[in-house]
Structure formats: C-alpha cells, structure tokens
C-alpha positions as CSV (number, residue, x, y, z in Angstrom):
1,X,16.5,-41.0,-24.6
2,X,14.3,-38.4,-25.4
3,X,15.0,-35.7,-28.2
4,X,12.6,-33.3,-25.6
5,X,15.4,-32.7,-23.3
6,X,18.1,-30.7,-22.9
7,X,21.4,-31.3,-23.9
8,X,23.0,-32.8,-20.8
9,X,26.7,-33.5,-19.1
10,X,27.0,-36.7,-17.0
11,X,29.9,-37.6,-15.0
12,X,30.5,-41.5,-15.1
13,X,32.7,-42.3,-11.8
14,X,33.7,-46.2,-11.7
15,X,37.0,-48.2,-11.5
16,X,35.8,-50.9,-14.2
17,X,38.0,-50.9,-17.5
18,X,35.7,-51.3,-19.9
19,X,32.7,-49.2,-18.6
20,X,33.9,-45.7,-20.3
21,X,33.9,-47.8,-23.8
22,X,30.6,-49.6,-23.2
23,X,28.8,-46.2,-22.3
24,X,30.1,-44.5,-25.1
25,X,28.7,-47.7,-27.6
26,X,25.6,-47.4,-26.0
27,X,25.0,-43.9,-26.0
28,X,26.8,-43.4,-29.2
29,X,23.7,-41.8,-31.2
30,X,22.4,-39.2,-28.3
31,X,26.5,-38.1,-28.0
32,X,26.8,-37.8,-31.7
33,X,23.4,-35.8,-31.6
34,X,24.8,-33.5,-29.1
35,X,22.0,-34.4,-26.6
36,X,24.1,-35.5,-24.1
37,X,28.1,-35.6,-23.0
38,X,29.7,-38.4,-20.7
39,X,33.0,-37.6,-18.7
40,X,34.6,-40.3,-16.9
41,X,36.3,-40.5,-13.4
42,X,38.1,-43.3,-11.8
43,X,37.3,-42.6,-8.7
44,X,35.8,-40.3,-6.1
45,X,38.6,-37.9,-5.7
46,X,39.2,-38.1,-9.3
47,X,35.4,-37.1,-9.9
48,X,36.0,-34.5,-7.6
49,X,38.5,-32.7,-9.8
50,X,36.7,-33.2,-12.8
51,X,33.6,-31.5,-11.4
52,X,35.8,-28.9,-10.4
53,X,37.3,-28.4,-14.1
54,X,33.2,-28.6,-15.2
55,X,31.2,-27.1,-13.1
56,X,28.2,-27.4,-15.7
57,X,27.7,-31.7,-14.9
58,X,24.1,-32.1,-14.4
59,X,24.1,-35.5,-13.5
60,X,26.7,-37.9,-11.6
61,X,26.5,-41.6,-11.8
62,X,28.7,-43.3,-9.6
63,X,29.9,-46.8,-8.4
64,X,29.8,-47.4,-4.3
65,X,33.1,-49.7,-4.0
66,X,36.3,-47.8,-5.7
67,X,39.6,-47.2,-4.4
68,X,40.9,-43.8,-3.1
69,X,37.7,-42.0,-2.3
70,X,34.2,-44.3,-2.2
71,X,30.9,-43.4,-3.9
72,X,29.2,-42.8,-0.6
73,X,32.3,-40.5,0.4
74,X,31.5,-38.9,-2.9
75,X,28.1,-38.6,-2.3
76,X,28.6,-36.8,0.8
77,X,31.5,-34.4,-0.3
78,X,28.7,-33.2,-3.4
79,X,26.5,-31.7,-0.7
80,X,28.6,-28.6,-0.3
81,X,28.5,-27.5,-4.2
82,X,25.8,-24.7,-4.2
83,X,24.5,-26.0,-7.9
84,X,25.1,-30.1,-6.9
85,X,24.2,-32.7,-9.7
86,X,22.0,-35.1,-9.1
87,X,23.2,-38.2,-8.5
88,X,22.9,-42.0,-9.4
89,X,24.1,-44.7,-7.2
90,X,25.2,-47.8,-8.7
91,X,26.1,-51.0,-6.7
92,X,25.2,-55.3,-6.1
93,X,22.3,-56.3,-6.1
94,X,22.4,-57.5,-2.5
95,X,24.4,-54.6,-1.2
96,X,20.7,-52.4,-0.4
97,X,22.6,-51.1,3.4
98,X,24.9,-49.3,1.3
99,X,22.3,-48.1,-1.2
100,X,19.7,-47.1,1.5
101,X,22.8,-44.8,2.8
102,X,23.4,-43.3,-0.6
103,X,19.7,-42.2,-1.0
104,X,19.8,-41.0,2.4
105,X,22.5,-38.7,1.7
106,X,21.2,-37.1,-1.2
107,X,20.9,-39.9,-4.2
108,X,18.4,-39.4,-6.5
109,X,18.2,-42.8,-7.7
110,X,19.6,-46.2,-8.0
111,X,20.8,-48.7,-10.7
112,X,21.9,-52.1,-9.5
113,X,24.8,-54.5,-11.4
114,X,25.6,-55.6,-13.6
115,X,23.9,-52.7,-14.9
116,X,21.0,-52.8,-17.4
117,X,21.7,-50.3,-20.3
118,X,18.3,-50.0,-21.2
119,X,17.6,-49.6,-17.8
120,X,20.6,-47.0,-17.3
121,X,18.8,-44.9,-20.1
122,X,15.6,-44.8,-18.6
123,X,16.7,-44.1,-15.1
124,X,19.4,-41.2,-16.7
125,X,16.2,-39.9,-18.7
126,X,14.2,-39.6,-15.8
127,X,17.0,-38.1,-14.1
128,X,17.1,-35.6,-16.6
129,X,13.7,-34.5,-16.7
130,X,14.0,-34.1,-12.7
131,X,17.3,-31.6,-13.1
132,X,15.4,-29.9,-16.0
133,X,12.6,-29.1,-13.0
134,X,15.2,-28.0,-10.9
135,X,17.1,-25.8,-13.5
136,X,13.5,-24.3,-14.3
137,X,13.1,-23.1,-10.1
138,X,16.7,-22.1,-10.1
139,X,15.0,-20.2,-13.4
140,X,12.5,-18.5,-12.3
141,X,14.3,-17.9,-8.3
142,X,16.9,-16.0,-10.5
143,X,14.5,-13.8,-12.2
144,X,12.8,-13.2,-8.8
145,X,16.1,-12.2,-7.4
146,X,16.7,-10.2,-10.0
147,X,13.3,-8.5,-10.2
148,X,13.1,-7.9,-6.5
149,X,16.3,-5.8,-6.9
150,X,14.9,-3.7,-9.9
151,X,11.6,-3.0,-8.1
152,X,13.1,-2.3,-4.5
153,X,14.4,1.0,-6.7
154,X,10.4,1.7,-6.9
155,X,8.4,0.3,-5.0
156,X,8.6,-0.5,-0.9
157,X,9.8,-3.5,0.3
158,X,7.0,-5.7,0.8
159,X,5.3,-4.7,-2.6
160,X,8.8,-5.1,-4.2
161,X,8.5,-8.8,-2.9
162,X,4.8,-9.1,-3.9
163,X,5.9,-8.1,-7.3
164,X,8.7,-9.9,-8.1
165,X,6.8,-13.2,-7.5
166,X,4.2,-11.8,-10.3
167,X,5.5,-8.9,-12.4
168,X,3.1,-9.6,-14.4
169,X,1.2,-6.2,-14.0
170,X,4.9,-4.5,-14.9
171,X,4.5,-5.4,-18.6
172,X,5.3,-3.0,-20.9
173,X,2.0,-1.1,-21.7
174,X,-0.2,1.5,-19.8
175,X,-3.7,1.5,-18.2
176,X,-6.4,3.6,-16.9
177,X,-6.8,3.9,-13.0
178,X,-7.4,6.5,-10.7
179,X,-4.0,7.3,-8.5
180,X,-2.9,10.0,-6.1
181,X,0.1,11.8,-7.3
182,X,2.8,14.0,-5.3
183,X,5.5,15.7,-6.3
184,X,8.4,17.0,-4.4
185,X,11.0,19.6,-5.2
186,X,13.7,21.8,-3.1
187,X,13.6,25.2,-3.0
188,X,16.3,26.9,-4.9
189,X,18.4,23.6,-5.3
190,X,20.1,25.0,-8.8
191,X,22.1,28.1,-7.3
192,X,22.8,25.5,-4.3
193,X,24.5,22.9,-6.8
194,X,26.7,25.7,-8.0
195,X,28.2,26.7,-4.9
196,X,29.1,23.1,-3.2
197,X,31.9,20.6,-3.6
198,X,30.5,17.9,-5.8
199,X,31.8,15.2,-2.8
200,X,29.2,17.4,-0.5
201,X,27.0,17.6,-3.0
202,X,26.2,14.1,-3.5
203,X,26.4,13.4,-0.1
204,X,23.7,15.4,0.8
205,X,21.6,14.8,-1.9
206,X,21.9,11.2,-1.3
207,X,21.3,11.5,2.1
208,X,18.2,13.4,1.3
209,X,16.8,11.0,-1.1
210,X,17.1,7.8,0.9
211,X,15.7,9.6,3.7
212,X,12.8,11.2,1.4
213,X,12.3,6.8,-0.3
214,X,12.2,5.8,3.3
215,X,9.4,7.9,4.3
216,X,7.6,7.2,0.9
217,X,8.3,3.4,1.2
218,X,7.0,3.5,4.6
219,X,3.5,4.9,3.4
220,X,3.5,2.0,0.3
221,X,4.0,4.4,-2.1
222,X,5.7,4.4,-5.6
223,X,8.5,6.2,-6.5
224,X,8.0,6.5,-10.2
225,X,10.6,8.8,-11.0
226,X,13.5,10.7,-9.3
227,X,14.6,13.7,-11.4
228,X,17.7,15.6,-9.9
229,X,16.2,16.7,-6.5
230,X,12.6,16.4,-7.5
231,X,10.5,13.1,-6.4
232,X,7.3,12.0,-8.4
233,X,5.4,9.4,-6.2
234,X,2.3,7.1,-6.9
235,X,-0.3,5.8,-4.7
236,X,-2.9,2.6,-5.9
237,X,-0.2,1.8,-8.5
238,X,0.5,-0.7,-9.2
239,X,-1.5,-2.3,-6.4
240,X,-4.4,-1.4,-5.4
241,X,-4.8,0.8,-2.6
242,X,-8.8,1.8,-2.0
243,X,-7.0,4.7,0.5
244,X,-4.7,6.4,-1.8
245,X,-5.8,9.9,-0.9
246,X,-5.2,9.3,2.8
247,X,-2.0,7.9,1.9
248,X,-0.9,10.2,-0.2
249,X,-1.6,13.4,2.2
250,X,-0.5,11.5,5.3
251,X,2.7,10.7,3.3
252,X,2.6,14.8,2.0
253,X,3.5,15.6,5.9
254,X,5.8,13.2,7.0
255,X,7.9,13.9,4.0
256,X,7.7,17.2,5.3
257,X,8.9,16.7,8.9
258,X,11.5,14.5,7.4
259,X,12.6,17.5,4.4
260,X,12.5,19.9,7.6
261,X,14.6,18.2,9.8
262,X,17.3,17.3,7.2
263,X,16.9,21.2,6.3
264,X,17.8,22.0,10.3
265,X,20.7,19.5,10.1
266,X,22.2,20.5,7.3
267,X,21.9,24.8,8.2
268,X,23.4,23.9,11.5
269,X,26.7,22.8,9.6
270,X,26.0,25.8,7.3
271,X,24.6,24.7,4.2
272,X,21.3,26.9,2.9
273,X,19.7,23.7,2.4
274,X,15.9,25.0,0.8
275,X,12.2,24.0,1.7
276,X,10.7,20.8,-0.1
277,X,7.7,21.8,-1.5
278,X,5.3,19.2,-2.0
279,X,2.1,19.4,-4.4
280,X,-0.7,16.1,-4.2
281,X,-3.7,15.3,-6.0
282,X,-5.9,12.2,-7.4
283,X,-7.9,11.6,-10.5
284,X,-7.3,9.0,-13.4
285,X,-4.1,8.7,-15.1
286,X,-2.8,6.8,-17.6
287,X,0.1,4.1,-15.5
288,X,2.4,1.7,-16.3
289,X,5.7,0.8,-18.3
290,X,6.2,2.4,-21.1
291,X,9.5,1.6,-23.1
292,X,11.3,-1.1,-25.1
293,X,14.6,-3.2,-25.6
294,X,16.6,-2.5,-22.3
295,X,14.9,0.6,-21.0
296,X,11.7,0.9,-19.4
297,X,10.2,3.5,-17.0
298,X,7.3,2.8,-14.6
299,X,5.2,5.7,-15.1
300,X,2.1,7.8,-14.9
301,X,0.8,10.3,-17.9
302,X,-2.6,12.3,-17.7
303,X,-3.6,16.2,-16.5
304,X,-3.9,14.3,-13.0
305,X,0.1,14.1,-12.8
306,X,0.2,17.8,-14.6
307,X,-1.6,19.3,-11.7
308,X,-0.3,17.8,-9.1
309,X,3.5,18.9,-10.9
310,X,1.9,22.4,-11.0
311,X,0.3,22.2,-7.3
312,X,3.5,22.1,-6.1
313,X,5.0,24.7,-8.1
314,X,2.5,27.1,-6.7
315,X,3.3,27.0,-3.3
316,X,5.8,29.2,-4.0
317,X,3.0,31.9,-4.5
318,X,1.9,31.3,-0.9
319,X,4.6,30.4,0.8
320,X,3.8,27.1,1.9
321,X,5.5,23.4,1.5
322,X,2.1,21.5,0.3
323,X,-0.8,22.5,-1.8
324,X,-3.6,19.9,-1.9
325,X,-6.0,20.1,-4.4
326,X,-9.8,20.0,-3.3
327,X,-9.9,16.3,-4.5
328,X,-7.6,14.6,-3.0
329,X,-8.5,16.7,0.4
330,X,-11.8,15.0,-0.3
331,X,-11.0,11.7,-1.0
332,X,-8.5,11.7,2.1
333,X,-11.7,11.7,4.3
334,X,-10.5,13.2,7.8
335,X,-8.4,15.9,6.3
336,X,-7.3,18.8,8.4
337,X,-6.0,22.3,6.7
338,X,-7.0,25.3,5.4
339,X,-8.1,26.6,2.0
340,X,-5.9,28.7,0.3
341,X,-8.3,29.5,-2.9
342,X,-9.2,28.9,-6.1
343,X,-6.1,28.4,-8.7
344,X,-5.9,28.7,-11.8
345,X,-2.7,26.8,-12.8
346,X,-0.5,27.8,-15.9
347,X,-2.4,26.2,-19.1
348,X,-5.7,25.6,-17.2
349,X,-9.1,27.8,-17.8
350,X,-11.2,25.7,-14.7
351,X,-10.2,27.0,-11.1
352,X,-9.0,24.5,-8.6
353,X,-9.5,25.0,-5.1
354,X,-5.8,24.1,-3.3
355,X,-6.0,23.7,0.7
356,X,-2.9,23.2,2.7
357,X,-2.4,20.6,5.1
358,X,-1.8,21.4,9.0
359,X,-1.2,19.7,11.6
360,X,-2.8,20.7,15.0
361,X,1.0,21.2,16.5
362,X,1.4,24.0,13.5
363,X,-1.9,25.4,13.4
364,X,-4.1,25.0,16.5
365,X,-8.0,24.9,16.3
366,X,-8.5,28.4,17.3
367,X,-6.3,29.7,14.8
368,X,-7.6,27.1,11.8
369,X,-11.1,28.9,13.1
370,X,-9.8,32.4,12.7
371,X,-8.5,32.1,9.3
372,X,-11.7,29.9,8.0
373,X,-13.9,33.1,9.0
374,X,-11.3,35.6,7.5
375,X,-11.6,32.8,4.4
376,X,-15.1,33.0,4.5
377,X,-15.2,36.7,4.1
378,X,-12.9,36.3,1.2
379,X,-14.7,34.5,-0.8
380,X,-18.2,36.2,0.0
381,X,-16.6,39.5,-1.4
382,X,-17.0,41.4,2.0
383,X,-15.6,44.2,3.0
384,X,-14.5,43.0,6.3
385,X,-11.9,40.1,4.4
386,X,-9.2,42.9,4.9
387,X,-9.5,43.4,8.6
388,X,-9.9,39.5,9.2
389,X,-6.6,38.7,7.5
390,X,-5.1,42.0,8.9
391,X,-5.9,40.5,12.2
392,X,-4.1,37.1,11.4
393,X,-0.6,38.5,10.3
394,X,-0.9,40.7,13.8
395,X,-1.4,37.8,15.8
396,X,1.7,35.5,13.6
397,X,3.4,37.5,11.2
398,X,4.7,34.2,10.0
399,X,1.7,33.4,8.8
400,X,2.6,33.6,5.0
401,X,-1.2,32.5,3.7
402,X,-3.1,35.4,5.7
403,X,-0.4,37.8,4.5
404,X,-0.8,36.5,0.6
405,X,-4.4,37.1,1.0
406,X,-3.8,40.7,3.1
407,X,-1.4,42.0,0.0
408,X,-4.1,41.0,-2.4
409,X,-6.9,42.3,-0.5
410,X,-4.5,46.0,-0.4
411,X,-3.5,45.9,-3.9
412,X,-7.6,45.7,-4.9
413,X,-8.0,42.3,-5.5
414,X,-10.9,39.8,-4.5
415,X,-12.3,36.9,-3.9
416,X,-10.4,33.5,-4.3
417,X,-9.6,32.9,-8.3
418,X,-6.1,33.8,-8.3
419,X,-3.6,32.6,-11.4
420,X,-0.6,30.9,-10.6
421,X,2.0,30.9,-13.0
C-alpha cells in the first residue's frame, strides 16, 4: 500500500473465524506504520453499530452471505449516512447476480473468494485514493460553504456565490483600480442613541441596515464597511463593473427612498429618526484585504474614499441627502441634478464641483431650468444671481439649495468656491 496516502480506517464485516487474524498478518506493517486501522464486524447489524461508535471509517469491506443482517442489506442501510464509506463487496466467484446488485446499490468495487490478499491490497489502495478524491470535494465544498457565508456579509448574493467558488481575488493584499465610493450616515444618530431603550435601539438600527444591504445588494454593490449607523459601499470591486458611476448614483437614490420611508415609519410611531445623507464619487483607490491571522477587512484606501466620506458630510451645508462630485456625475452618463458649486472640502486646496441628484418626481424640468439660469448667474458673478435665487425660495421655500445660495449672495458672498468644513 502506498506510503502517499492517508492514514485510513477500514471496517472488515464477515462471519469467517479466522479472517480478522489473517488481515491483521497481512497488513501487519501498514497498521504498525499507522497508515491504516482495521475494525471487524460479524455481521451487518453488528457493522452497523460499529460505524455508529466510528463515524470516521472510510472504507467498508464486506461479505454478501452472513447471518442476522446480509451485506446487500448492509449495503443498502449505508446510503442514508450523510458521509457514507465506500464500500467493497466480497462474495463466490460464480455468485455475479448478487454482485451486480451490490454495485448497483452503491458498491465501489468487488473482490471475489477465496480472496486474494495481494489483490485485497490493491483493490483497498485504489479505494483509497478514490475516498481521498472524495474527501478533497467534501474539502473544498466546505470552504465554499463557508466562504459563501463570510462574503454574503459583503458582497450581494450572486457575487457572493461567484466568489466563493474563486476567492482568489480576496487574498490578503491591495490593488490599484478605479471604484465609485458612497458613504452613508444618519443625521444626528448620536443624541438619538442616548435617548432610546437599547431593545428599540437595535431594532431599528437593524431594521435600517438590512433594509439599507438590501438596496445596496440589489445594485451589486459592496458593502466594505458598516461603522455604527454609517455604510461605506464599493462599486467595480472586487468585480468588475465598467458602469460603476451609474451604479453607484442610481444606488445614491434608491437608498434614499428606502432611508426616507423607514424615516416616515419610524416618526409615525414617534421616533425622530434623521436624514441619511449620502456622499458618491469615483477615481482610483487602493482595494482589497488588508489584515493577517484571523482578521481581515475588505477595503478601500486613497483621497477617492476621503472625498466621497467628506461629500457626504457636506450636505449638511446645503441641506440635501446626496452630494455627487462632478466625476462620478460624469462618468454616470445620463445623470440628472443640479450643481450646487465648487467645494472646497476640509484638508483640500483644489475646488470640487458637487451636484445633487433629482429625480423628475422631486424636481421637475421647469424648475431644474430655473435654478440652472439662477446657477448660471452665480457663477458668471452677476448681479442678477440674487434675484434669481430670490425668485426660487418664493416659488418653494423648501428649496434648501436656492436658499444656501440666497444667504450667501445677502451676506456678500460670490460665485461658487465655497469651504465646507
């Protein structure tokens, strides 16, 4: 037998006397070398109990004709262990009916008697190598299984799958690609923690998070990190994804019908659940797992993730729920919004120009018209800026962007650089 395999445990199951002595003579080297262990059984029910105490027997080589319980019985009765050994028949020569049954239900081979111990090795050897192949796919099912549930925390359910067949590109190390980023956050979520139950706390939280994965899931994005309240999402990572802008702002306003609806549920029961603010935008970033020993995070580093962090931190300037910077409103190809100027974001000297997202059921052509002239203005430095946004609050004094721009425009300011801090 060969000192390539595995160590093994074979279950013997046959009425002669003398068999359990002869097998252990025979085999007396690969036993003393640890490379295999025999158990013996008597019969079929007896076999049965001993595979019950040792649920580890790899292999089980059986007579056909014993008393109590038969080998074919046997046979039969082993297809109902999850992990089943493989099994050898052994019978007569001329008895092939019985041993065409056998293999039918489930035997892996045959050895005929009065058996051949040179041929019993070779037949147990190849048996061997066949429940090594079989422990190896049990192997690598197992570590599917198992990396299907890590990455279903990540990554949506279809990718997950993809993945966990090749998590290859999940190997500890980073890379250089070019990703969309968004970040989400709740609007005064801190002072909300300190006034609920934590029982109500965590149920809406948890609520809010699954519903917030769901939407990102559906869109194929990444969820690379969940901190408190606060969602950082990728898009073209780890697969790629040639329309990562689009999916990235298209994913920007479901999340936000989704945060604003949970937001209505929960201030019907009242609870001040906040806004979700949202901030997107694409460029190269650094991606990958980065860690060691039992921990690893599936990440993103680079000023790409910084801005889009600080994107949506400035929509509290404006009042709105997403900021889109100019690149990823680029990149998104049929984007829809408004420009709400030229930031400059805390630790940046280069202006950025931010536009927010509408949808035409928000912000209807003639009004996107409107404030694009009154924008227009703005950033020509003309006098008439003031009355243009002046004219936007009257028509919706909701209108938190034109009312931004109307304080500035009052307070002496101009044009469309403005610091956000």
């Amino acid at each position: 037998m060969s000192d390539a395999l595995p160590s093994a445990k074979i279950l013997v199951v046959d009425d002669e006397p003398d068999l359990e002595a002869l097998i252990t003579q025979k085999f007396r080297r690969q036993i003393r070398q640890g490379a295999v262990t025999f158990l013996f059984a008597q019969d079929g029910q007896e076999a049965l109990d001993s595979l019950a105490a040792h649920p580890d027997v790899d292999m089980v080589v059986s007579d056909i004709n014993m008393p109590r319980m038969d080998g074919l019985t046997l046979i039969s009765r082993l297809q109902d262990f999850a992990d089943r050994p493989s099994t050898i028949i052994v019978s007569a020569y001329g008895d092939m009916a019985n041993i065409r049954t056998a293999m039918n239900r489930g035997a892996f081979d045959f050895l005929t008697k009065p058996i051949d111990f040179a041929d019993l090795e070779t037949t147990i050897e190849r048996t061997l190598r066949h429940v090594e192949a079989l422990r190896e796919v049990r192997r690598r099912q197992s570590l599917a299984e198992r990396a299907h549930a890590s990455l279903a925390r990540y990554f949506s359910p279809n990718l997950a799958e993809r993945l966990a067949g090749d998590a290859s590109g999940l190997e500890l190390g980073g890379h250089r690609r070019d990703v969309a980023c968004l970040f989400t956050d709740i609007a005064g979520f801190t002072s909300l923690v300190e006034s609920l139950d934590p029982a109500l706390l965590a149920e809406i939280l948890n609520g809010y998070l699954a519903e917030m994965t769901d939407v990102v899931f559906a869109h194929e994005g990444t969820v690379a990190k969940i901190v408190g309240d606060a969602l950082h999402v990728l898009f073209n990572a780890p697969g790629d994804q040639p329309d990562h802008a689009a999916r990235a702002v298209t994913c920007a306003l479901a999340l936000d019908q989704a945060a604003e609806a949970f937001r209505d549920r929960w201030h019907a029961r009242g609870i001040a659940f906040g806004m979700t603010r949202i901030g997107v935008h694409t460029g190269p970033a650094i991606v990958g797992n980065f860690g060691g020993g039992r921990y690893f995070d599936y990440t993103a580093y680079g000023d790409t993730i910084n801005t889009a962090a600080r994107l949506e931190n400035a929509n509290k300037a404006f009042g709105t729920r997403i900021c889109v910077s100019a690149a990823a409103a680029i990149r998104a190809g049929s984007f829809r919004g408004r420009p709400l100027g030229d930031l400059i974001l805390r630790g940046k000297n280069e202006a950025l120009r931010a536009f927010e997202p509408l949808t035409e059921a928000g912000y209807d052509d003639a009004a996107l018209s409107r404030y694009q002239e009154a924008f227009s203005k703005l950033e020509a430095g003309e006098a008439g800026a003031l009355s243009a946004f002046a004219a936007l609050v009257g028509l919706r004094s909701d209108d938190s962007v034109a009312a931004f721009h109307l304080k500035r425009l009052l307070n002496g300011s101009s044009g469309t650089r403005i610091e956000v801090h």
